[in-house]
C-alpha positions as CSV (number, residue, x, y, z in Angstrom):
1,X,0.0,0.0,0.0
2,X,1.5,3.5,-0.8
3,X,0.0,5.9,2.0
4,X,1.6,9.0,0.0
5,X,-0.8,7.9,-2.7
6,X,-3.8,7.3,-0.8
7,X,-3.7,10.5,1.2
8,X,-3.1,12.6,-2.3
9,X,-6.2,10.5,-3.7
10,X,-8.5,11.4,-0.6
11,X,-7.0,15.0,-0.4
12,X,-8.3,15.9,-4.0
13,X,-11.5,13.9,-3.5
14,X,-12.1,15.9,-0.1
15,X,-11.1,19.2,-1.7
16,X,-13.4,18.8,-4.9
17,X,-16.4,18.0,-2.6
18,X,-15.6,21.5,-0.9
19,X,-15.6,23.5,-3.2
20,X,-18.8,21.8,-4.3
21,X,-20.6,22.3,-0.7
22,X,-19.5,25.9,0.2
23,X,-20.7,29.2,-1.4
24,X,-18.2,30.7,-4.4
25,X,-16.6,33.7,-3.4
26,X,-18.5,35.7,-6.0
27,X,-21.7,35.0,-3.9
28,X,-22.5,37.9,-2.2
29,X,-21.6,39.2,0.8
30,X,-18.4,38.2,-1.1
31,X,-15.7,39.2,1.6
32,X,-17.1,36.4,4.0
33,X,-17.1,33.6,1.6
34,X,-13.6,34.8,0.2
35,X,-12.7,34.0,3.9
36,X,-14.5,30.9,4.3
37,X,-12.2,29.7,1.7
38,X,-9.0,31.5,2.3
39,X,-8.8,29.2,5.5
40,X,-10.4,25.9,4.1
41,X,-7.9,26.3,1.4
42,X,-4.6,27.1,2.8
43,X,-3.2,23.5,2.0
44,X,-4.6,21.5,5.5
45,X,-3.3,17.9,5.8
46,X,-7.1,16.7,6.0
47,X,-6.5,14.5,8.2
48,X,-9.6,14.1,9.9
49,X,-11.8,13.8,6.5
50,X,-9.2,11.4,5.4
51,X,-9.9,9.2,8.9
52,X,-13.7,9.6,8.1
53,X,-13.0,8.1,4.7
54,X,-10.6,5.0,5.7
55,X,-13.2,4.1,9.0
56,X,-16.0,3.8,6.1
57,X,-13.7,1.4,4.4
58,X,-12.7,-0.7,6.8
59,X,-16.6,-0.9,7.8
60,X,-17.5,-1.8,3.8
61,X,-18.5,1.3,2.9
62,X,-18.1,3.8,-0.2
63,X,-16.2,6.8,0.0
64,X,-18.9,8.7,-1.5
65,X,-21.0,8.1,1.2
66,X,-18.7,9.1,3.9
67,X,-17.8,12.8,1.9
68,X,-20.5,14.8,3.4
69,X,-19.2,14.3,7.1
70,X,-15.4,14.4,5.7
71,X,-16.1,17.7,4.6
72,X,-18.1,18.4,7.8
73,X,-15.3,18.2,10.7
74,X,-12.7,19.9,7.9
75,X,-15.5,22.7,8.1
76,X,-15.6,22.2,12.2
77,X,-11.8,22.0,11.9
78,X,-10.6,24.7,10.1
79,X,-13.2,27.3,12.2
80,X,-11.8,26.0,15.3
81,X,-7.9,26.9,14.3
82,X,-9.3,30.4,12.7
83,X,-10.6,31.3,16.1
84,X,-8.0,29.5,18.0
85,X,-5.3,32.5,16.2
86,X,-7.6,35.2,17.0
87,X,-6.0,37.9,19.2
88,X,-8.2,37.0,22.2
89,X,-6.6,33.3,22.1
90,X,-3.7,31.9,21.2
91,X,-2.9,35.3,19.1
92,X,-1.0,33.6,16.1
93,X,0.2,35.4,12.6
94,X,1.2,32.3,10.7
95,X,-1.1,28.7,10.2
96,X,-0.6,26.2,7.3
97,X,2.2,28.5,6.4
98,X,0.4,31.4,5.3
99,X,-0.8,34.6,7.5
100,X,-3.6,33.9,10.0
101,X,-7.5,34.7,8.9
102,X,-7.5,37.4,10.6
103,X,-3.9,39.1,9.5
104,X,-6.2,39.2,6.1
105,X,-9.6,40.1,6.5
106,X,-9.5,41.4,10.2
107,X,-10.5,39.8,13.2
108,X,-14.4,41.0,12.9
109,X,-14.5,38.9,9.7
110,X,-12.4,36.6,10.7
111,X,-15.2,35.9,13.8
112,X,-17.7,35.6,11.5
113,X,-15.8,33.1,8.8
114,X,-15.5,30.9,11.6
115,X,-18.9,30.7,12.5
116,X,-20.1,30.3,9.3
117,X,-17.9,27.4,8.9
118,X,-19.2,26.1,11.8
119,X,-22.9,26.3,10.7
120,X,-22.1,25.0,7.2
121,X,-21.0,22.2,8.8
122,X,-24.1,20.6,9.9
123,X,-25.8,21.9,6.5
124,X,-23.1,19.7,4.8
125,X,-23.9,16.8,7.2
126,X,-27.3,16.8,6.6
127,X,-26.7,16.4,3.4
128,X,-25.2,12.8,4.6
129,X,-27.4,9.1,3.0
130,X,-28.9,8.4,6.1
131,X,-27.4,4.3,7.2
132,X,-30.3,1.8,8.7
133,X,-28.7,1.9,11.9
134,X,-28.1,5.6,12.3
135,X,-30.3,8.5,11.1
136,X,-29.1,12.0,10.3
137,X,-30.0,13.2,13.6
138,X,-27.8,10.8,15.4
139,X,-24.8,11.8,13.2
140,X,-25.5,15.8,13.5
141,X,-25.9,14.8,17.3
142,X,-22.9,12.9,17.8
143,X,-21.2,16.0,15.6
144,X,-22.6,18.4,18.2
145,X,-21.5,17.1,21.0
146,X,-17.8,16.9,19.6
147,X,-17.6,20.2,18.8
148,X,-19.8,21.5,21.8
149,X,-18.8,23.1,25.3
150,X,-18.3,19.4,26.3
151,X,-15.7,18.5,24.3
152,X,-14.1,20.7,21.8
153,X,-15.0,24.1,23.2
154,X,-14.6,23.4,26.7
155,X,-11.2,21.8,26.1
156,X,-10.4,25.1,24.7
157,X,-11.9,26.9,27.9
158,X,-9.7,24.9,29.8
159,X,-6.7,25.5,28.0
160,X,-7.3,29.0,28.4
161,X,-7.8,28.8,31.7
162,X,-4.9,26.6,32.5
163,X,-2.2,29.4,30.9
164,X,0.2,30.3,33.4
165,X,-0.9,27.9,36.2
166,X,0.7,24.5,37.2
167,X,-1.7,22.2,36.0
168,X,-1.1,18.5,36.3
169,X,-1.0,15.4,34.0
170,X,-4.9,14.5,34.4
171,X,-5.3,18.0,33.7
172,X,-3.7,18.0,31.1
173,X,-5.6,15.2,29.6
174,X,-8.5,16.1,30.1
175,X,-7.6,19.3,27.2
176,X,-6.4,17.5,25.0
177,X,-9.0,14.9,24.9
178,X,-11.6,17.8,24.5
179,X,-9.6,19.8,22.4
180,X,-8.4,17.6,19.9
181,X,-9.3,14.0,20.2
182,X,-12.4,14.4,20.5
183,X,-13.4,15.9,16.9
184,X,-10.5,13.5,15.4
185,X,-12.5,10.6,17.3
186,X,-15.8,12.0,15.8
187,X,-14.2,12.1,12.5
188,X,-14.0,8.6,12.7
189,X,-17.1,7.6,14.1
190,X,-19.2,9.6,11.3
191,X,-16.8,7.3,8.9
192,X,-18.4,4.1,10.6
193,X,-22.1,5.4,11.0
194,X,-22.0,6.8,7.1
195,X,-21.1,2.7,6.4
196,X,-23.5,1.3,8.9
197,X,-21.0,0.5,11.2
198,X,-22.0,-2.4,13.5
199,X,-22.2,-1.5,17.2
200,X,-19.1,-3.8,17.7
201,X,-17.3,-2.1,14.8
202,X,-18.5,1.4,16.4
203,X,-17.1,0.4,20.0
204,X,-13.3,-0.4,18.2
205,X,-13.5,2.3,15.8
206,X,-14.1,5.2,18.9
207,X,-11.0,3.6,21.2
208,X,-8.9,3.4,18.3
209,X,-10.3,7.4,17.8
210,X,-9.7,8.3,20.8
211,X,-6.2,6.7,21.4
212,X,-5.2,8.2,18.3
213,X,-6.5,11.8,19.0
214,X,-4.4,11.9,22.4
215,X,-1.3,10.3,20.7
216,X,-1.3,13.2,18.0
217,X,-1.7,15.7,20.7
218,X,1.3,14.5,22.3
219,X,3.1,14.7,19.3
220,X,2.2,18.6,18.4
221,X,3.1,19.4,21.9
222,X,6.4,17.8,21.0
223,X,7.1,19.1,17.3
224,X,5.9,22.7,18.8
225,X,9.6,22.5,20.7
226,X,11.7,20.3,18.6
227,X,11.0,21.5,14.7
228,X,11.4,25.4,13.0
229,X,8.2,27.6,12.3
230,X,9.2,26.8,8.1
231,X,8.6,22.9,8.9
232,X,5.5,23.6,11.0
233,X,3.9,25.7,9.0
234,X,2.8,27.4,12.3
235,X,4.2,29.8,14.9
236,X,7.0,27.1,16.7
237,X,7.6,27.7,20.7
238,X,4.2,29.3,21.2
239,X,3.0,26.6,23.9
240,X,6.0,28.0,25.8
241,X,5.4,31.7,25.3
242,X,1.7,31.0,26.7
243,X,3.2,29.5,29.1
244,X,0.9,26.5,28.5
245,X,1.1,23.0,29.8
246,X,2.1,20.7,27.5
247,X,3.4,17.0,28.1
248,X,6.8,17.6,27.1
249,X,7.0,20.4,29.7
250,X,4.7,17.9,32.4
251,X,6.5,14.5,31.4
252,X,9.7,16.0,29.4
253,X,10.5,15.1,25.5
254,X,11.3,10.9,26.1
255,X,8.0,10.3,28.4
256,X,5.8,11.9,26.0
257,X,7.5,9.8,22.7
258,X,6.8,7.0,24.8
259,X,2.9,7.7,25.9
260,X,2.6,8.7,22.3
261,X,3.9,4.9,20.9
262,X,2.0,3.5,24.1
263,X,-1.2,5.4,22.8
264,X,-0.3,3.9,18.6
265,X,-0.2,0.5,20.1
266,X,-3.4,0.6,22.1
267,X,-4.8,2.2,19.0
268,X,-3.5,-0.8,16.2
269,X,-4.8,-3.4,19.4
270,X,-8.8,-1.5,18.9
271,X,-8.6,-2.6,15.3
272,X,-7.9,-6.3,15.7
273,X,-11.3,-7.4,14.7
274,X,-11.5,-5.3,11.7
275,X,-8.0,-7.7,10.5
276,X,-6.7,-7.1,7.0
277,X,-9.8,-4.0,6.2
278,X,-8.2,-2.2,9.2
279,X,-4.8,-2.1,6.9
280,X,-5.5,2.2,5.8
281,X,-6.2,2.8,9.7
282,X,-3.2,1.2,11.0
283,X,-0.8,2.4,8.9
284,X,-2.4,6.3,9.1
285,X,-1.9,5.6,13.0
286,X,1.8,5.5,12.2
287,X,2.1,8.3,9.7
288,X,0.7,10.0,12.7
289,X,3.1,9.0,15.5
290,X,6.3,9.3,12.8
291,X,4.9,12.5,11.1
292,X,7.5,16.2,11.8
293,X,4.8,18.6,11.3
């Protein structure tokens, strides 16, 4: 299997869907969806959509099923980092290698381009085939929650909160399981529910989610003081300048490689009963762990 190929394959499938699903920039008021897209389009890994694509594969499914909730969390995604740079948060100038939203188009528009994304989102979902076992509304639900004050926003709350103050390990877990793993996990699950995932299947496919989602945490936390802003594409050392927890400042740089390839292990073990269909999700597991920015 060639993952280079398969990740440029889903990439351009993802990327024609979205330009398909959101409003051209010529639609009017123009300067909003010029931003929308700006952001969507600034070269993203799309790794989540692609994880929504190979979980609806290893479940039987067709890719063309699983695009409208690929494109969904990539929506979900790309709002959260637009706000996440915003002045009032983490304040960053550079992401996928480019200046921030709101560098552009200011931070009033840059507000509103993540909230339409955010809305779009759940339009894009609905567009979804509905699978015997799980209706629209349970996808859009289990959407909500991931990217709701219970998960993605209130990991961000916390992280906010947590700046400058010792905060322990748990603590520290409990943000990045909000923050990130939880809309990568969600990814994943739409992937299996757009295939009518069995609950079995379901059950695997949300440990190896969320086992994932923490390892790839622990990795940004690590590349954030080990690789140059040019690699990352993003401002480097700004977990430190926040003076945010991070594991490699809680557990130092070996303990975190570690609890990241103790996480990729646990996550490979979720997707034993899956065997050879399960081939796409183990090896993206460790492009993940291996991966420098």
């Amino acid at each position: 299997m060639d993952l280079s190929r398969y990740l440029a394959d889903r990439t351009k499938l993802v990327d024609k869907a979205l330009d398909r699903f959101l409003p051209e920039e010529s639609v009017k008021p123009r300067t909003i969806h010029k931003a929308m897209r700006y952001s969507i389009f600034a070269g993203g890994k799309r790794l989540r959509p692609v994880l929504t694509m190979a979980a609806a594969e290893a479940c039987g499914g067709k890719i063309a099923a699983s695009l409208p909730a690929a494109c969904a969390v990539e929506c979900i995604h790309t709002y959260s980092l637009i706000h996440d740079d915003l002045p009032c948060m983490d304040d960053d100038d550079l992401r996928r290698g480019r200046p921030t939203s709101h560098k552009v188009f200011g931070d009033g528009i840059a507000v509103l381009a993540g909230d339409a994304l955010l809305t779009v989102a759940f339009g894009i979902l609905a567009k979804s085939t509905p699978a015997r076992r799980y209706p629209i509304a349970a996808q859009i639900s289990d959407l909500a929650v991931a990217a709701g004050s219970r998960r993605l926003v209130g990991g961000q709350v916390a992280d906010l909160e947590g700046e400058g103050r010792k905060l322990g390990g748990e603590d520290l877990k409990y943000i990045h399981r909000c923050k990130t793993a939880a809309l990568l996990t969600a990814s994943i699950r739409l992937g299996a529910m757009s295939a009518n995932a069995t609950p079995a299947q379901l059950r695997a496919l949300t440990t190896f989610g969320r086992s994932v989602g923490l390892a790839f945490q622990i990795i940004d936390d690590i590349l954030d003081v080990t690789q140059p802003t040019e690699k990352l594409g993003k401002s480097a050392g700004k977990d430190i300048t926040a003076r945010k927890a991070t594991y490699p400042k809680i557990f130092g740089l070996e303990k975190s490689r570690a609890e990241a390839r103790r996480l990729t292990r646990s996550a490979h073990s979720a997707l034993k009963p899956f065997h050879a269909a399960s081939g796409i999700l183990r090896a993206l597991a460790d492009y993940l762990l291996a991966r420098e920015y």
